[in-house]
C-alpha positions in Angstrom: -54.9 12.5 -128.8 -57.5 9.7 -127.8 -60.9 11.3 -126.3 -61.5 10.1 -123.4 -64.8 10.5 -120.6 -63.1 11.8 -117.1 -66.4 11.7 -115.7 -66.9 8.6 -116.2 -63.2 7.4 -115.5 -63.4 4.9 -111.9 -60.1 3.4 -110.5 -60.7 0.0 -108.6 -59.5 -0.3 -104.7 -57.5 -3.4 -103.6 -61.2 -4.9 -102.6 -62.3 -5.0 -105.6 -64.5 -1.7 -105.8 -64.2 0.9 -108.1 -63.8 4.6 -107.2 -65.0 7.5 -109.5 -62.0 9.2 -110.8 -63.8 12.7 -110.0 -65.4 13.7 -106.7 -66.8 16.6 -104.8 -64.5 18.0 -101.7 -66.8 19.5 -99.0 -64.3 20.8 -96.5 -65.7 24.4 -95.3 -69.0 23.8 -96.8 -71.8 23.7 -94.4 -75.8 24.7 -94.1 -77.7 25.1 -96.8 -74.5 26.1 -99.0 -72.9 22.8 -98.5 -76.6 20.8 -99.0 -77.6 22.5 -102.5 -73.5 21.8 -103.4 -73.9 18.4 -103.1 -77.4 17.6 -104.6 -76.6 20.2 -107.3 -73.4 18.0 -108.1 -75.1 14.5 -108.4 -77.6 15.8 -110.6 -75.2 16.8 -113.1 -73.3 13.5 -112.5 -70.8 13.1 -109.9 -71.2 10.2 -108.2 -68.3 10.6 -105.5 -68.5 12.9 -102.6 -66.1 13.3 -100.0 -66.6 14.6 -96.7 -65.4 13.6 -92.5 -66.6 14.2 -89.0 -64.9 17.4 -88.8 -65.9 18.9 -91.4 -69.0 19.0 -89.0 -71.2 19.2 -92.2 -72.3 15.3 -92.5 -75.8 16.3 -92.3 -76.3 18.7 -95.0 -74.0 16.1 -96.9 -76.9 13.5 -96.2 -79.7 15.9 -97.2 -78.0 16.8 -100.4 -77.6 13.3 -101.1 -81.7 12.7 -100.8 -82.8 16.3 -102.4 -80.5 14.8 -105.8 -82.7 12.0 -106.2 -79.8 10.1 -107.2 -80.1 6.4 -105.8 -77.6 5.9 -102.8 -76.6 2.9 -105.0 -75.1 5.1 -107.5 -73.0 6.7 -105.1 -69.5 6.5 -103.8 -69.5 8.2 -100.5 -66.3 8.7 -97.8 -66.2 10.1 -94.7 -63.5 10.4 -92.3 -62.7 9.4 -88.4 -61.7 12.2 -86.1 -58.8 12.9 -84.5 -60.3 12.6 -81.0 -62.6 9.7 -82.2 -59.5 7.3 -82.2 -60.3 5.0 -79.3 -64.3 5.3 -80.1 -64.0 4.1 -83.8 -67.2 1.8 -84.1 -69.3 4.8 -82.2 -67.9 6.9 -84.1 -68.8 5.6 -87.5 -72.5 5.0 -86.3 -72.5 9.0 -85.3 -71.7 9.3 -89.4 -74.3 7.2 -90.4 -77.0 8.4 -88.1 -75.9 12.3 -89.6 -75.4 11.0 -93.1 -79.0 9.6 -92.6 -77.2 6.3 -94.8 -76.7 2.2 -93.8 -73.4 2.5 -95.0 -70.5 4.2 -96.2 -68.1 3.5 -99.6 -64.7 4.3 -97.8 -64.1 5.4 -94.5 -60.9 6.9 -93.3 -58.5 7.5 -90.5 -58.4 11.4 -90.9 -55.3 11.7 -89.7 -52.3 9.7 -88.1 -52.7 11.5 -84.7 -54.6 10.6 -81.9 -56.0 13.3 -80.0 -57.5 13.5 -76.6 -61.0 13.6 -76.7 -60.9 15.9 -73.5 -58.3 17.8 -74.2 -57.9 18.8 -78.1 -54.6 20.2 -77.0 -53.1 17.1 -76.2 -52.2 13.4 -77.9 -52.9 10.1 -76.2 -50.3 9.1 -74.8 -51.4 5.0 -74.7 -52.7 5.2 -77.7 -51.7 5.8 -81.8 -52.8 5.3 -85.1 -52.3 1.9 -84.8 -54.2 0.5 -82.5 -56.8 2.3 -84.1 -56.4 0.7 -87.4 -56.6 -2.4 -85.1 -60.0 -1.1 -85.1 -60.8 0.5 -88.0 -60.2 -2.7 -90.3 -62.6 -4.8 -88.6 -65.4 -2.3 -89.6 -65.9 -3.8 -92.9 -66.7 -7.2 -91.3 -69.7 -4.9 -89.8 -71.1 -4.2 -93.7 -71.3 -0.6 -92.3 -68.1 0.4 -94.6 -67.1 -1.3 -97.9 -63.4 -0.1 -97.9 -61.5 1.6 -95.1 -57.8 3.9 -95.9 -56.3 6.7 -94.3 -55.6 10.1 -94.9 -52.7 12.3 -94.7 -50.1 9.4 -93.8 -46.3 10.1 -94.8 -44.0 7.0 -96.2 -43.2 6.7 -92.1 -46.9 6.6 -90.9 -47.4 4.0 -93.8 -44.0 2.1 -93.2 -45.1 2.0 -89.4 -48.8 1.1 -89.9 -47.7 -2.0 -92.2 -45.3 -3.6 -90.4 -47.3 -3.5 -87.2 -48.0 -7.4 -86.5 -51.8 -6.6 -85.6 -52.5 -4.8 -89.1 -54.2 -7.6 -91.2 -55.9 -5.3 -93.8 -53.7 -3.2 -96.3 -55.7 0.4 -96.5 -57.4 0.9 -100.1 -56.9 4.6 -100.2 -54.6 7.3 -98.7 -56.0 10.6 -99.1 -53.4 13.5 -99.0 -52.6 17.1 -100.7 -52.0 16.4 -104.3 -51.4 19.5 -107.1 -48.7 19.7 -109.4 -47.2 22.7 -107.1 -47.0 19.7 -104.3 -46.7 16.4 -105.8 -44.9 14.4 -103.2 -43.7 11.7 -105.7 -41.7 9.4 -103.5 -45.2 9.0 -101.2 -47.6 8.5 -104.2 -45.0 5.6 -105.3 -44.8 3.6 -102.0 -48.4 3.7 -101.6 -49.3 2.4 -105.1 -46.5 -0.1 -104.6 -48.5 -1.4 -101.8 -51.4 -1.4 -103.4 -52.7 2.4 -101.7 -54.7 3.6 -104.1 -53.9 7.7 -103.9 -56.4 10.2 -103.9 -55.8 13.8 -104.0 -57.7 16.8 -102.2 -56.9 20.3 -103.2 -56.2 19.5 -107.0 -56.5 22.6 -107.8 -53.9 24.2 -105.5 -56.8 26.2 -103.8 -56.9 27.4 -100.0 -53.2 28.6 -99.9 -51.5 31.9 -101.2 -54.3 33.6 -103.3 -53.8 36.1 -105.8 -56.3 38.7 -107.1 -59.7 37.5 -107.8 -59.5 34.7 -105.6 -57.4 32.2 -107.4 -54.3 30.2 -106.5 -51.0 31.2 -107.2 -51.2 28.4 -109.5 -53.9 29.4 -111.9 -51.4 32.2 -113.2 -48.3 29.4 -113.7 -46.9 30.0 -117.5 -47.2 26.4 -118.2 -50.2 25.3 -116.9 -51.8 28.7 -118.6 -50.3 27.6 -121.7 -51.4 24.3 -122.2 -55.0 25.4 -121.3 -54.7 28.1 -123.8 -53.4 24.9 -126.3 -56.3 22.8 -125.6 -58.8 25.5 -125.3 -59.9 24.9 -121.4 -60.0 25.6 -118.1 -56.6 25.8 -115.8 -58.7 24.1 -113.4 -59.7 21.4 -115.7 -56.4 21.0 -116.9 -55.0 20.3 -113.3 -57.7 18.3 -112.6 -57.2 15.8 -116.1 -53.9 15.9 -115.4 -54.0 14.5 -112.0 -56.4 11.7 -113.3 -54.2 10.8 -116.0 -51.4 10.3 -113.0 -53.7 7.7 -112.1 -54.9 9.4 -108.9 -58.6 10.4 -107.6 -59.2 14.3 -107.7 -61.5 16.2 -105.1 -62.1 19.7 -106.4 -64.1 21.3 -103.5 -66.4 24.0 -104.3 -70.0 25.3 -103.5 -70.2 27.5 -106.8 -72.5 26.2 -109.3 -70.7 27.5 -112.4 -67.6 26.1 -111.1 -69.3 22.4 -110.1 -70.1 22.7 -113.6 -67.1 23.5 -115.0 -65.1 21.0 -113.2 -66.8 17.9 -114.1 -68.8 18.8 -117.6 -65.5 20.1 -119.0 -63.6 16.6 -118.5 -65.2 14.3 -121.4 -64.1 14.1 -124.8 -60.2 15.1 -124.5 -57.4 14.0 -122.8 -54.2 15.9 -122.0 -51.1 14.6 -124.6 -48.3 12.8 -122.2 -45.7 15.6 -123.6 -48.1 17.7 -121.6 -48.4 15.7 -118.9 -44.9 15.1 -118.0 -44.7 18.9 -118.7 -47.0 19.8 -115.7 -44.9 16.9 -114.0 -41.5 18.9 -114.2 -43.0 21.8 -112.6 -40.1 22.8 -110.0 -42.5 24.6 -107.5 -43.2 23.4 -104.0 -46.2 24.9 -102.0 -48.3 23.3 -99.7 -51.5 24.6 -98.9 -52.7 22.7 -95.7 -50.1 23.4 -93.1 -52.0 21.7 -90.5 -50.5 23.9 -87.7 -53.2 23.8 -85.3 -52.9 19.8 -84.4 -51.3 19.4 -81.2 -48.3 17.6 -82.5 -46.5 18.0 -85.8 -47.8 15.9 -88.5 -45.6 16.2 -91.0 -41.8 16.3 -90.5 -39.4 17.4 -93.3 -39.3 15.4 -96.3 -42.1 13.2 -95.4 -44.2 13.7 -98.0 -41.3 14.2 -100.6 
């Protein structure tokens, strides 16, 4: 087994630029709590944070980003587009940065492919998809406001649509979706690397779903996975997270406890998971999605779309 330094790992975008392999998700992590997550992160050394407009926390995002002391420089930093933000993209992104408190953003993405009324939440556009707002969205690096631009939570048909659409003329560098080996949507994380979409995963660690006692996913108690931690001597959640690197995919833990912060990136350097045990984890038969995503007006994901 070759030792090998996750937190150091990067994985370059079809631009050019190189994303860290290990990030922090701040979905649900607002005031102070999401603030002293962040700038409690970059001092121990992640240098990839992840958050969006509706996580309506972009401020306490910013803050933790100047109470690190960590150079902006040295950080990768995403944010996302709302869904009702679709036909105000450029003011939109300017909101970010004025809440960020930042010039500029690493990767900014379209949230979601649905296009929501901005004065009706209820409702979609019905002039208006995802689209034409990429029509807009790819012009925003032109702007030096954004360095890279993706999407997140596209299926093969959002992505099949979106690139054969005679007014796309940039290929998104990243599509962001659910990614754990209890939902590993293998036919979607092929067609967008064999466009060049590099795939990054949120809930790696199978969190926000069906809990067990204690407050873990069903997935921390999975025979295999348990196993191989016990083999290697670490965490399940660092074993999920490793092996979702290895797969050659960014990984977004999300979490506001400083132990775990810790845990999660200090106990990814030095090892690497055997590719016996990687294919192992791979083979898992189990399919369980966390983020159902039932309160969008419209259905966003239709059976076997993210197979």
């Amino acid at each position: 087994m070759v030792a090998e330094d996750f937190t150091k790992a990067t994985f370059t975008l079809n631009t050019g630029a190189k994303i860290p392999a290990i990030g922090l998700g701040t979905w649900q992590t607002r005031t102070d709590e999401g603030k002293k997550a962040v700038s409690l992160a970059l001092k121990l050394g992640y240098r990839h944070i992840d958050t969006a407009a509706a996580y309506d926390n972009e401020t306490e995002i910013g803050q933790g980003i100047r109470d690190s002391g960590v150079p902006r420089s040295e950080i990768f930093l995403t944010t996302k587009l709302n869904n009702s933000d679709h036909k105000r993209v450029r003011e939109a992104l300017n909101d970010s940065l004025t809440k960020l408190g930042v010039d500029y953003v690493d990767l900014y993405l379209v949230h979601w492919p649905i296009s929501v009324d901005i004065s009706d939440p209820t409702k979609i556009y019905e002039d208006w998809d995802f689209v034409k707002t990429w029509e807009e969205v790819q012009k925003l690096p032109e702007t030096g406001l954004v360095r890279a631009v993706g999407v997140s939570n596209f299926s093969i048909r959002h992505l099949e649509k979106l690139l054969a659409a005679p007014t796309t003329k940039v290929v998104p560098a990243v599509n962001q979706i659910e990614l754990h080996p209890y939902y590993q949507s293998p036919k979607l994380v092929e067609y967008s690397k064999s466009k060049g979409i590099h795939v990054s995963g949120y809930a790696p660690l199978g969190a926000g779903g069906a809990w067990v006692s204690g407050g873990e996913s069903v997935i921390f108690k999975d025979p295999t996975i348990v196993e191989i931690a016990e083999k290697y001597g670490k965490k399940v959640g660092q074993i999920l997270l490793a092996w979702g690197i290895q797969k050659g995919r960014s990984v977004l833990p999300k979490s506001t406890n400083e132990g775990r912060i810790q845990e999660n990136f200090g106990g990814l350097s030095g090892w690497r998971l055997e590719e016996g045990d990687v294919e192992r984890i791979s083979k898992i038969d189990v399919r369980q999605k966390v983020y159902q995503a039932g309160w969008l007006p419209v259905t966003a994901f239709l059976p076997g779309d993210e197979e």
